[in-house]
SEGUZA-73191 format. One line per 8 residues: for each residue z negated, y negated, x negated of N, C-alpha, C. Coordinates in pm, 1 decimal. Atoms other than C-alpha are relative to their C-alpha. Layout:
Z,Y,X,Z,Y,X,Z,Y,X  ...
***
This chain:
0.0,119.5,-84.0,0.0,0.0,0.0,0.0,-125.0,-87.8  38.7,129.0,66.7,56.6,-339.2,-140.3,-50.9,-57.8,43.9  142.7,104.6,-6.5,-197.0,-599.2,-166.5,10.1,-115.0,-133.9  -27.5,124.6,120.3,-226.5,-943.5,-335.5,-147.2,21.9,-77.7  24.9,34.0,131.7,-358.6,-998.7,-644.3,-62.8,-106.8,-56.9  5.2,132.2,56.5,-546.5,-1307.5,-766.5,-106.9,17.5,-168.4  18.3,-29.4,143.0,-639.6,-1401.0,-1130.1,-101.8,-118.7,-44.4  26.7,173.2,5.4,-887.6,-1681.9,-1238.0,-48.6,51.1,-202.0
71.5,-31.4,144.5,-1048.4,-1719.5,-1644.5,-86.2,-82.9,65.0  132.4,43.8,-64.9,-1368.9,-1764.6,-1578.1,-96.1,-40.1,-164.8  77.3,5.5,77.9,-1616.5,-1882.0,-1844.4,-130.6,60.5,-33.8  133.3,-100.1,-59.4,-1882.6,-1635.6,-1925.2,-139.1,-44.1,-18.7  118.3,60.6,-64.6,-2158.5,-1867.8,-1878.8,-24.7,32.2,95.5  -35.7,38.5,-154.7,-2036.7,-1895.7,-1470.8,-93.2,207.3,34.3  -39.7,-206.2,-52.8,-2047.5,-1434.7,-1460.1,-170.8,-54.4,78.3  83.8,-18.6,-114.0,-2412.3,-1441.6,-1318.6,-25.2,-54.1,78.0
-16.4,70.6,-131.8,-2411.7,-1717.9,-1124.3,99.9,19.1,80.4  -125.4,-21.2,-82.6,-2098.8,-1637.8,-972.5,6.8,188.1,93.2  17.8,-88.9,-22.9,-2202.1,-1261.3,-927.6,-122.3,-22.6,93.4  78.8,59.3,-83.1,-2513.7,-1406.3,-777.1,17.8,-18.5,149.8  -50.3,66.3,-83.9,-2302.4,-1564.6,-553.5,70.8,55.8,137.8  -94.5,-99.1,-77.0,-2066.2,-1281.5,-450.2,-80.0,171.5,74.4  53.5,-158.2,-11.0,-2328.7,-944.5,-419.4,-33.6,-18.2,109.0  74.6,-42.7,-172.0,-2476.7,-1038.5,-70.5,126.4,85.6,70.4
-90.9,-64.1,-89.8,-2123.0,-901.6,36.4,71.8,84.6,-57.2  -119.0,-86.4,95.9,-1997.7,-627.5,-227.8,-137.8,100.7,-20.6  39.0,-139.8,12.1,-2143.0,-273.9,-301.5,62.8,49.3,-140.2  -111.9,-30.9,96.4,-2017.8,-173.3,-677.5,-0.2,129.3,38.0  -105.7,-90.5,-16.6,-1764.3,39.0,-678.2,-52.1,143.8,-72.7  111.0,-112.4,53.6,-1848.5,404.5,-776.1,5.8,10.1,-160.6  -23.2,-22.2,145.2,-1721.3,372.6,-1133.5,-106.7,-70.4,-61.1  144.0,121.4,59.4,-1970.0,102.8,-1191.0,-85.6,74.7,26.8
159.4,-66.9,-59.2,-2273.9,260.1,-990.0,-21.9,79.8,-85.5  78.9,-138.6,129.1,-2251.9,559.3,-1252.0,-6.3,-20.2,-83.5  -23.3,10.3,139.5,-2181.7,379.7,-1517.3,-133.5,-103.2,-50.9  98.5,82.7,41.6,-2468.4,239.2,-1753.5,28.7,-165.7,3.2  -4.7,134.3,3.5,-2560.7,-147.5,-1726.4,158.4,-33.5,109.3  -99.9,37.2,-98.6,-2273.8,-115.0,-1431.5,94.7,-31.4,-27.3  -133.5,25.4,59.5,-2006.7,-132.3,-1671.8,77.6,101.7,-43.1  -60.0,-62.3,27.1,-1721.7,65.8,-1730.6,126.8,-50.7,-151.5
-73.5,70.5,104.5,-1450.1,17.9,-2030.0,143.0,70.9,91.1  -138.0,-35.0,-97.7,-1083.5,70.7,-1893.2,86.4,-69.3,-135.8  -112.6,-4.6,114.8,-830.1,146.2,-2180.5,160.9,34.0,48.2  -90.2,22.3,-24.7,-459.3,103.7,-2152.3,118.0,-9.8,-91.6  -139.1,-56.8,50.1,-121.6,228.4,-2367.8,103.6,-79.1,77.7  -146.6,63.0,-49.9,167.3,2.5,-2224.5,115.9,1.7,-71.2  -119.1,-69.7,69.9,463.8,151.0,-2273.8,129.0,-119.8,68.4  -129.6,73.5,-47.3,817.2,-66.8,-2269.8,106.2,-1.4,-74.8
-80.8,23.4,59.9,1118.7,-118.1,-2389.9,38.5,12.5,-150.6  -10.6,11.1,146.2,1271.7,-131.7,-2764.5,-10.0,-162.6,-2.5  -16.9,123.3,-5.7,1350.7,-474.8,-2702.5,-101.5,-97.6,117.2  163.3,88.3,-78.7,1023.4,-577.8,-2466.3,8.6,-25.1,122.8  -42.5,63.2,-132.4,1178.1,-580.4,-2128.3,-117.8,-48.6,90.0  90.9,35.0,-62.7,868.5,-595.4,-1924.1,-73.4,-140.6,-61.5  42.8,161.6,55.7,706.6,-875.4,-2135.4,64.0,-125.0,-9.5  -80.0,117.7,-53.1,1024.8,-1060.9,-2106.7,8.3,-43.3,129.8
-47.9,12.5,-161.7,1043.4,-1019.8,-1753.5,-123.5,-47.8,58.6  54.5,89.5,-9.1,724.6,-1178.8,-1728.7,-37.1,-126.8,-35.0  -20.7,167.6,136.0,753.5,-1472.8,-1978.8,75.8,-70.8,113.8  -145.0,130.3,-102.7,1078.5,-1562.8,-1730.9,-46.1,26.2,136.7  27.8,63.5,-150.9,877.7,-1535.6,-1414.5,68.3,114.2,101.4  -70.2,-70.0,-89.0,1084.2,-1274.6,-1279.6,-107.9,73.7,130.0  111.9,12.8,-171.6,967.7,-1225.2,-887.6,-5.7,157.6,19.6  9.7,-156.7,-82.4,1048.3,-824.8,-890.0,-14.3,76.2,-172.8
25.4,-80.5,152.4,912.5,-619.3,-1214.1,-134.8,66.2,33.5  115.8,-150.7,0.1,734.1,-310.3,-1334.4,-24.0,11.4,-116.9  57.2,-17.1,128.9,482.2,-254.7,-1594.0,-9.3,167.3,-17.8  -13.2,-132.5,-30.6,452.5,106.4,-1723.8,-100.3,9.3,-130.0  160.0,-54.0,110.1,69.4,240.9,-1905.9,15.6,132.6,59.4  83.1,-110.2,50.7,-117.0,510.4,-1979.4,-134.1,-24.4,11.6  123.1,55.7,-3.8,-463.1,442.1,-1850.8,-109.9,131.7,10.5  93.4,-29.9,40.0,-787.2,587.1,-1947.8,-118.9,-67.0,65.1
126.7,106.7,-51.7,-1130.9,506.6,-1879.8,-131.2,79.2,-81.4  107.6,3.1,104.0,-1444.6,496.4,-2123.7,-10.4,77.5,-153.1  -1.1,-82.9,161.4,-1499.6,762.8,-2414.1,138.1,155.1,36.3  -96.3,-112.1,41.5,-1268.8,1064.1,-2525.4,-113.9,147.8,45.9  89.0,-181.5,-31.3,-1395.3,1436.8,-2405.2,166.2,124.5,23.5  -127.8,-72.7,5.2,-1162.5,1706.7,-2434.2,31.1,83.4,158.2  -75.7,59.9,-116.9,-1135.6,1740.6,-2059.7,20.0,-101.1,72.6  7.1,84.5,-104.9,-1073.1,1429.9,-1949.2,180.0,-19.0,61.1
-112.9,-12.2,-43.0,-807.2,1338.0,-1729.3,63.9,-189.1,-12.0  -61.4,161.1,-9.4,-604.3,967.6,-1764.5,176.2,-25.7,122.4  -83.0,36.3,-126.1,-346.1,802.8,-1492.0,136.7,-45.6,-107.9  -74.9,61.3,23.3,15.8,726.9,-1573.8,51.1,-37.3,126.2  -39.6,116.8,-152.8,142.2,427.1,-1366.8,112.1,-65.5,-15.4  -60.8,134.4,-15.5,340.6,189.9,-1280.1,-18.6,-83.9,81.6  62.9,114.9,-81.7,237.2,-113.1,-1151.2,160.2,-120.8,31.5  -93.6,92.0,-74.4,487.0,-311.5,-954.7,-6.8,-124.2,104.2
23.6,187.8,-112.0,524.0,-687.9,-791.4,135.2,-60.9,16.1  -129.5,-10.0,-85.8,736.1,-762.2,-585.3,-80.2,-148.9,60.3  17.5,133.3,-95.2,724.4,-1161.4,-484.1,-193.3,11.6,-25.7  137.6,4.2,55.4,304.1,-1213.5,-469.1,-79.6,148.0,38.6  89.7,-109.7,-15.2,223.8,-858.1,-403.6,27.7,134.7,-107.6  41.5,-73.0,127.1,103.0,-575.9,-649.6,-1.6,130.1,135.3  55.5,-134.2,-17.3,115.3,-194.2,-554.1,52.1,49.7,-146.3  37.2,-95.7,118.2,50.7,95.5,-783.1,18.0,157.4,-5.7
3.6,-130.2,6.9,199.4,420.3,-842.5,-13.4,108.7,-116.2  77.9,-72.5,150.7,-14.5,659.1,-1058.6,-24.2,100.8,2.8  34.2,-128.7,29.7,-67.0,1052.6,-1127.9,-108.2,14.7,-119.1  126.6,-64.1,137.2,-372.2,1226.4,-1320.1,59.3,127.3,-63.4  -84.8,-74.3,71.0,-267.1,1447.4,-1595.6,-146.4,-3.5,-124.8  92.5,-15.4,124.6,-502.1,1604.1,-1859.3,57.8,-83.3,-150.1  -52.1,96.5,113.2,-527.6,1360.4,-2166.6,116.0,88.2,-116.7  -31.2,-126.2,115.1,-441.3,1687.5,-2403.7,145.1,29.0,13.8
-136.9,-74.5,-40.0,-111.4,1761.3,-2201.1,121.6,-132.3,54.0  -46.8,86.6,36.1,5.9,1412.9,-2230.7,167.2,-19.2,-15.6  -81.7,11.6,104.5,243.5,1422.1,-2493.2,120.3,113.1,38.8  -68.0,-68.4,-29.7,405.9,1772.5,-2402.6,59.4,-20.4,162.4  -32.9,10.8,-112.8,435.0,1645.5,-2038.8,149.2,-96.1,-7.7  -117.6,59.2,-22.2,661.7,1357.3,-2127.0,130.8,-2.2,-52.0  -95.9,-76.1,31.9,871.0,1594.5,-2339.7,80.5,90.6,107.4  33.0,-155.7,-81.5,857.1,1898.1,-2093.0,83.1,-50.7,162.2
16.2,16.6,-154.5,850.4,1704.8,-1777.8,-67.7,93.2,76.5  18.7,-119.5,-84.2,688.9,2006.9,-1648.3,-65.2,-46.2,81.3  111.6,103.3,-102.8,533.0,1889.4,-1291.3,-142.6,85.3,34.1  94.5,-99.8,-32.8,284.0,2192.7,-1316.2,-150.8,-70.1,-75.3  106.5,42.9,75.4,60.6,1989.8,-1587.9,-40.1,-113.3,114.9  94.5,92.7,-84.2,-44.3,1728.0,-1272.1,-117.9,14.2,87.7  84.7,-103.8,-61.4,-378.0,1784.0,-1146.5,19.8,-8.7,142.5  -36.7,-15.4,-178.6,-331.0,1892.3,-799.6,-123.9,43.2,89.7
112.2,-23.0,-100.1,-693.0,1925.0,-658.3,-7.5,-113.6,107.1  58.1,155.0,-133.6,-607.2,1653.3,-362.5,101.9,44.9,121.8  -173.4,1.7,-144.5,-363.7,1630.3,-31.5,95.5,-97.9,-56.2  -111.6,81.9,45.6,-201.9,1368.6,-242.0,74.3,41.1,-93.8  -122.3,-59.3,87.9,-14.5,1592.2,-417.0,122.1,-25.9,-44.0  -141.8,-42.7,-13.8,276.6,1607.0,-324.2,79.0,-208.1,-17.9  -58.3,195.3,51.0,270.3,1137.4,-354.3,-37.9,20.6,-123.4  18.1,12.7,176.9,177.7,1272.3,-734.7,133.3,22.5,-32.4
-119.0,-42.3,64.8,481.2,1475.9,-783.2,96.2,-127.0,8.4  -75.1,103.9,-29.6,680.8,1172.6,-638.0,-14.9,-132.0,-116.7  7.2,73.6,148.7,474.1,924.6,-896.3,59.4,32.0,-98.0  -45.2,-73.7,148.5,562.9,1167.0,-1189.3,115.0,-38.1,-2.4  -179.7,-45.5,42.3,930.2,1204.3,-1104.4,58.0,-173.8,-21.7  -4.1,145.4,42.6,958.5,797.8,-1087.4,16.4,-7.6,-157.8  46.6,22.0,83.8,751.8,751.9,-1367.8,107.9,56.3,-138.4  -49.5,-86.4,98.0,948.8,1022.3,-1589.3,142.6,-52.6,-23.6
-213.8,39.2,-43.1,1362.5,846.7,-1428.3,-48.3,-119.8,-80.8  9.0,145.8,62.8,1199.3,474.9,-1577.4,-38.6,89.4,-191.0  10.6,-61.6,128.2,1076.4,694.4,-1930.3,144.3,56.0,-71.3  -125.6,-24.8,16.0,1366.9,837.2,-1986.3,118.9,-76.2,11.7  -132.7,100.9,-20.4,1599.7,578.2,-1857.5,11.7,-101.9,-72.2  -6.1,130.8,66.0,1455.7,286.5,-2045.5,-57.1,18.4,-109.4  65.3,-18.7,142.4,1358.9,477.8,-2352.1,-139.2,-129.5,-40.6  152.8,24.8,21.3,984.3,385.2,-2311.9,-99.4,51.8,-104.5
125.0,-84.8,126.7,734.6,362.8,-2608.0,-121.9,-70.7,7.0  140.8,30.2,-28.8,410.4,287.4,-2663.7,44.1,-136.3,-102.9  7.7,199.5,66.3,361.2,-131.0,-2767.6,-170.9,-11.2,-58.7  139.8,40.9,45.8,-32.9,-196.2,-2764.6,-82.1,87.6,93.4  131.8,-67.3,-52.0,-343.3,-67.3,-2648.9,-64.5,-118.4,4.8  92.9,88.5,-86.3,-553.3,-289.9,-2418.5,-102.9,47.5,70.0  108.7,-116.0,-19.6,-898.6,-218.3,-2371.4,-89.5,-139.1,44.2  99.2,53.0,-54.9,-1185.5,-402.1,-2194.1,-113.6,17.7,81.9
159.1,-73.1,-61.2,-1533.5,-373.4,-2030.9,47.0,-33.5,170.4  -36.9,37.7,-141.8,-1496.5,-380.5,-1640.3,-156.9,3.3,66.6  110.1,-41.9,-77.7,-1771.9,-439.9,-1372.5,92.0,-64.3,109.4  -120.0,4.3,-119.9,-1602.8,-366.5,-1009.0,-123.9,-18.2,94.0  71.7,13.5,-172.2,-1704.9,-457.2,-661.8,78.9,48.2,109.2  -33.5,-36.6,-95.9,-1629.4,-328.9,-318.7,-24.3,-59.9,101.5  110.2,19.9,-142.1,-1645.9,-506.3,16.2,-97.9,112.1,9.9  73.7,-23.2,-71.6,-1965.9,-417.5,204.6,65.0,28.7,106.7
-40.4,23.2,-185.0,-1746.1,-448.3,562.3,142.7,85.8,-26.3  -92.9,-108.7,-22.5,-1452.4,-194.2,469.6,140.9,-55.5,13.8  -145.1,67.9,-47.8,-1179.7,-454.5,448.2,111.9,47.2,-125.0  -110.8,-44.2,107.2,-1047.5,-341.0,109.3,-9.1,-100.7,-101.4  -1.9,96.4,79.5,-1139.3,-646.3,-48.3,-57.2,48.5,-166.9  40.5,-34.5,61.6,-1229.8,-577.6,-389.3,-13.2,-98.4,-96.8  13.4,70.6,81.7,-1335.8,-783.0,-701.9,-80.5,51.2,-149.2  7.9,-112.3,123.2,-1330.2,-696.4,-1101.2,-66.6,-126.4,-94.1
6.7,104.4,158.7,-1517.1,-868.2,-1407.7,69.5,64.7,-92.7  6.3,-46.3,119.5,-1322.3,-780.4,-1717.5,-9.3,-90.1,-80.9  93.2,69.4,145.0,-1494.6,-875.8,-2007.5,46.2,38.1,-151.6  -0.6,-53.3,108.2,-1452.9,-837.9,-2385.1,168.7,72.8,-31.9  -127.9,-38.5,11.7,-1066.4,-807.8,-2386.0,64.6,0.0,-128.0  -30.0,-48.7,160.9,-914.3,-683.5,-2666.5,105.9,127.7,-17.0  -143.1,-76.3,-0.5,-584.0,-475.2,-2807.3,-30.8,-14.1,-143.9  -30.1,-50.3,132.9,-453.4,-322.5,-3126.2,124.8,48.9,25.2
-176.1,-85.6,20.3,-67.3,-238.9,-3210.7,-49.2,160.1,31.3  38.3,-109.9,28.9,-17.8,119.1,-3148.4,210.6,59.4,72.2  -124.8,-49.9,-52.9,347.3,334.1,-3106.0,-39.6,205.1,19.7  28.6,-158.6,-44.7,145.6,690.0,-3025.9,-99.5,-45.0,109.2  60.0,11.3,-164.1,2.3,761.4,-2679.2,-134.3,71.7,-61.4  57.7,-142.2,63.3,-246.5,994.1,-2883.3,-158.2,-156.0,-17.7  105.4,61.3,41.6,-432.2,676.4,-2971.0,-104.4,-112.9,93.4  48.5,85.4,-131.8,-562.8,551.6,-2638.9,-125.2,-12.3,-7.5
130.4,2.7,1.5,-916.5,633.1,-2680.4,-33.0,-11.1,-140.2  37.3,18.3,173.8,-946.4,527.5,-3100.1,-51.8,-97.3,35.2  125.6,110.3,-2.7,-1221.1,329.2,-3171.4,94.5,-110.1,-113.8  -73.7,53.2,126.9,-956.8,158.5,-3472.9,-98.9,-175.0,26.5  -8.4,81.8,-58.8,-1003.2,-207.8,-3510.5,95.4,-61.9,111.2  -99.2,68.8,-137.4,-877.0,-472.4,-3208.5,-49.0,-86.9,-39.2  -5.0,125.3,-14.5,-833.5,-784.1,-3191.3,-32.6,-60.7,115.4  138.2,7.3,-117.2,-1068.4,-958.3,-2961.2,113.4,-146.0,48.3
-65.3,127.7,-7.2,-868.8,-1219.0,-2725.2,-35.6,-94.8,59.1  75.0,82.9,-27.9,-1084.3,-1401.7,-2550.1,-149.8,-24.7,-87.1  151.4,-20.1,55.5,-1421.2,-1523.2,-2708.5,-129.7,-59.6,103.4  83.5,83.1,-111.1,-1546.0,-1714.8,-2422.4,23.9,-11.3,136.5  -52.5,-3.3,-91.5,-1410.0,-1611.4,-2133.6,29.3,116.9,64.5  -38.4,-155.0,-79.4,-1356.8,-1306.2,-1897.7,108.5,-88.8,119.9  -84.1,-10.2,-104.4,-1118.8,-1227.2,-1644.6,-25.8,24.6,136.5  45.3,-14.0,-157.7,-1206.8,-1228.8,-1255.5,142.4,11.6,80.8
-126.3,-64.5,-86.7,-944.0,-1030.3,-1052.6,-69.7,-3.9,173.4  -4.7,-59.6,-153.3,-940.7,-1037.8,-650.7,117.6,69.7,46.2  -74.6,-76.7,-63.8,-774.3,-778.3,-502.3,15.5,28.5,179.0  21.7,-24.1,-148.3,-729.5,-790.2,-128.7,194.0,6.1,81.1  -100.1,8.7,-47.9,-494.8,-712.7,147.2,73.1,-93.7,124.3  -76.0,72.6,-79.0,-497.4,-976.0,385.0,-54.6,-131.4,-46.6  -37.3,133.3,47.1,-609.6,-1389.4,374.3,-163.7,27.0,-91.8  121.4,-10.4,66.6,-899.2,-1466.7,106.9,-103.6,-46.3,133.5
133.6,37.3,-21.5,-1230.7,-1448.1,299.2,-40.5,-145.5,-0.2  38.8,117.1,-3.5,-1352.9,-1827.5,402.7,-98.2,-30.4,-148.3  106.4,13.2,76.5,-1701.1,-1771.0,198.6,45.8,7.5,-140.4  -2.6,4.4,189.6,-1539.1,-1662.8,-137.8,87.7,-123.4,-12.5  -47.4,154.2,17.9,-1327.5,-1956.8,-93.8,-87.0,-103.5,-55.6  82.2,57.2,-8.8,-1577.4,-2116.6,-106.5,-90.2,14.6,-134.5  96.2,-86.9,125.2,-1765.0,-1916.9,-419.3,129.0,-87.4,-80.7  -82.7,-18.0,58.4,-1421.3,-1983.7,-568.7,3.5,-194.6,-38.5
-35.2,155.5,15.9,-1405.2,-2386.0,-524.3,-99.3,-49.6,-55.9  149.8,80.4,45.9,-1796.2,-2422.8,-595.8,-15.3,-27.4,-171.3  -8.2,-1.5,141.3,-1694.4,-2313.2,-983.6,114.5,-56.3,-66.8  -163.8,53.4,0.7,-1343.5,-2502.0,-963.1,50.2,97.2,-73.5  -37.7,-93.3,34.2,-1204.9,-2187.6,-1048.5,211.0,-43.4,43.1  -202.4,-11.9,-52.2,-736.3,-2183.8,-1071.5,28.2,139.0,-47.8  -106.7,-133.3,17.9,-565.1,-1891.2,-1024.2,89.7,-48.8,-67.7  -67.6,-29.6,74.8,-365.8,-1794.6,-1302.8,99.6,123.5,3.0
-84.4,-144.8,25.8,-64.6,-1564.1,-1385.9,-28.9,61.9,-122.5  21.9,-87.1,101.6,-268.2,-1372.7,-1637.1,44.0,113.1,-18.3  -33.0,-153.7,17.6,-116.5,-1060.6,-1769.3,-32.1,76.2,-133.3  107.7,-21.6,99.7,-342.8,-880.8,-2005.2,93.3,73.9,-121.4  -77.7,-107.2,63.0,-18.7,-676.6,-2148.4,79.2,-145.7,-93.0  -40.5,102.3,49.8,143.5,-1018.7,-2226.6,-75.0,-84.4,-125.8  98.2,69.1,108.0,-163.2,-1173.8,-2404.6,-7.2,50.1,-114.7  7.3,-74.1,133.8,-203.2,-850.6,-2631.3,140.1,-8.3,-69.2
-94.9,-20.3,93.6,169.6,-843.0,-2733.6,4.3,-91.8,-77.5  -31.2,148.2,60.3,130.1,-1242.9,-2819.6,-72.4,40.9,-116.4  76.8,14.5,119.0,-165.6,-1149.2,-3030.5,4.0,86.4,-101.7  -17.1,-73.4,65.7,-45.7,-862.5,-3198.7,92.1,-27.8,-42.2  -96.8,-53.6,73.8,297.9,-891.3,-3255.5,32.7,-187.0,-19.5
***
């Protein structure tokens, strides 16, 4: 389902007052709730072009484009499982089509194609196989490689009232060159790109909520076209 998207840089003075501000009406999300100090890290492989199409195609604004990762989430364990996606926007709305795939079977998957390595413990199966086979016609078609690794701390929220609204701190943003998928979860150095500043994502599907309007004007907060894949290529390459 698509759903808009909004982006602000927030100063990380504002995070608890502004979290303050927002919890009478959010529930974190379950990744948070389990996760210590309510933070999660959310790592990211963005794969594109030889020649950078996706990063160009946001530089020039273009109204219909697709990003294409490899996403992860916190430490390395030799079963874990990570999402390949593609994230697509179309005019001001964002959907997301993504399959889970053991980290280990990766590499031979996007040789192989084999659709047997997707885990299939859901009813959404059969919208995995459909992700994969996408995912695999843009890999293949646009000779996709790995660019950077983008990694940051997340703390998520959930409406309370079931509207879908959702809202993300990421914090501590940071990337390192990388042309192997192998190196998604390396501790290597990164290059840190904010030093004073996090990222505040709203995610919702219909008009912003009066009250966060309101949260949103009290900190003169502007939506931005931040794109976290854009920032790391600036600062890496």
């Amino acid at each position: 389902m698509q759903r808009i998207e909004l982006k602000y840089l927030v100063p990380v003075e504002l995070k608890e007052k502004l979290k303050e501000d927002i919890i009478p009406y959010f529930d974190y999300d379950i990744h948070s709730a389990l996760s210590t100090n309510k933070v999660y890290t959310v790592r990211s492989i963005y794969l594109d072009t030889p020649d950078l199409t996706s990063y160009h195609e946001k530089l020039s604004g273009l109204k219909i484009r697709n990003k294409f990762r490899i996403r992860g989430y916190n430490e390395f364990n030799e079963d874990v499982n990570v999402f390949l996606e593609i994230k697509r926007k179309n005019e001001n709305y964002i959907s997301k089509n993504r399959f889970p795939i053991r980290f280990s079977d990766v590499k031979e998957f996007l040789i192989s194609q084999d659709l047997s390595k997707i885990v299939n413990h859901s009813i959404e199966y059969e919208d995995r196989i459909k992700a994969a086979k996408n995912f695999i016609f843009y890999y293949i078609g646009n000779n996709l490689q790995p660019v950077v690794n983008v990694i940051y701390e997340r703390e998520a929220f959930e409406c309370k009232f079931g509207s879908g609204l959702r809202v993300t701190f990421d914090m501590n943003l940071r990337c390192f060159l990388t042309n192997d998928i192998e190196n998604l979860f390396s501790n290597q150095k990164t290059e840190l790109i904010f030093n004073n500043y996090f990222i505040l994502e709203i995610k919702l599907y219909k008009a912003l909520p009066s009250w966060l309007r309101v949260v949103i004007n009290k900190y003169n907060l502007k939506k931005e076209a931040i794109s976290k894949y854009t920032l790391s290529v600036d600062k890496v390459l």
